[in-house]
N, C-alpha and C positions, 0 to 999 in steps of 0.2 A: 504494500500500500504506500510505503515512502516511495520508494521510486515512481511510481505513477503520478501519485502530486508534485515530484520534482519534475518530470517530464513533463505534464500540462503549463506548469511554472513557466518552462521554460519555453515552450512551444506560444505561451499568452504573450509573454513580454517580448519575441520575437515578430509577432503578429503585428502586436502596437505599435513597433522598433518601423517592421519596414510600411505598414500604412499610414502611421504618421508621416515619412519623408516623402510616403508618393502622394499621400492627400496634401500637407501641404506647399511643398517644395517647388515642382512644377508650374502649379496652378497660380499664380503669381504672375509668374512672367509670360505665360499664356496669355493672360487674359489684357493683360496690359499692352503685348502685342497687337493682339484684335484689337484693342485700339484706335493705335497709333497707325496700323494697316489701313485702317478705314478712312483715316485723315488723309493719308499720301496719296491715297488712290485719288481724292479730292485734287491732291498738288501734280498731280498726275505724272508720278515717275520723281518728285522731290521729296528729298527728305523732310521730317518733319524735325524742326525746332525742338531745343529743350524745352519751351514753353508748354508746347503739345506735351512732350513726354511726361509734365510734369502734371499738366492737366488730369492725361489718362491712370495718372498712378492717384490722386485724388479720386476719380470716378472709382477703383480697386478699394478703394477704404469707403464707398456706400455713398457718398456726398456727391448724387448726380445732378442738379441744380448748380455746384459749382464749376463741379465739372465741363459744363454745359456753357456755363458762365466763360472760364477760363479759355476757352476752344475758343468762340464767336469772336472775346477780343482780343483772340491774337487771328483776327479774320478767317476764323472756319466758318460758312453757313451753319444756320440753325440746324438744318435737316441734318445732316453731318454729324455734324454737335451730336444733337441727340443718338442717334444709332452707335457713334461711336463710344458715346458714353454708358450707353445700356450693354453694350457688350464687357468692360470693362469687370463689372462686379461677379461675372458668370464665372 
């Protein structure tokens, strides 16, 4: 019976070890990507500004109003804005 609780022990804290870094590791800069994707494609084929970048990483912390905000004035359309911002938080 010890060895079996030390096996599940081990096999739980292994479980949480590697889906904690694939929940949250990746998904960060995914999402922040789709972004800033959505804005260039606007610039068509330009990079987009740190302003952008920094827009999109605000939109990833839930705050899509500003998000939204931050885009427009550094001259992204609304439309834009918006989509690029709802992708952000996913």
């Amino acid at each position: 019976m010890h060895m079996s609780t030390r096996i599940a022990g081990v096999l739980t804290g292994l479980a949480l070890a590697l889906g904690g870094a694939a929940f949250a590791a990746p998904a960060a800069h995914a999402d922040v990507t789709a972004c800033i994707n959505q804005v260039e494609r606007e610039l068509q084929g330009g990079e987009a500004p740190d302003s952008v970048r920094m827009a999109c990483y605000v939109g990833l912390t839930g705050d899509h109003e500003q998000c939204v905000s931050d885009l427009t004035a550094g001259g992204v359309t609304n439309g834009t804005a918006v989509s690029a911002c709802r992708v952000a938080p996913e």
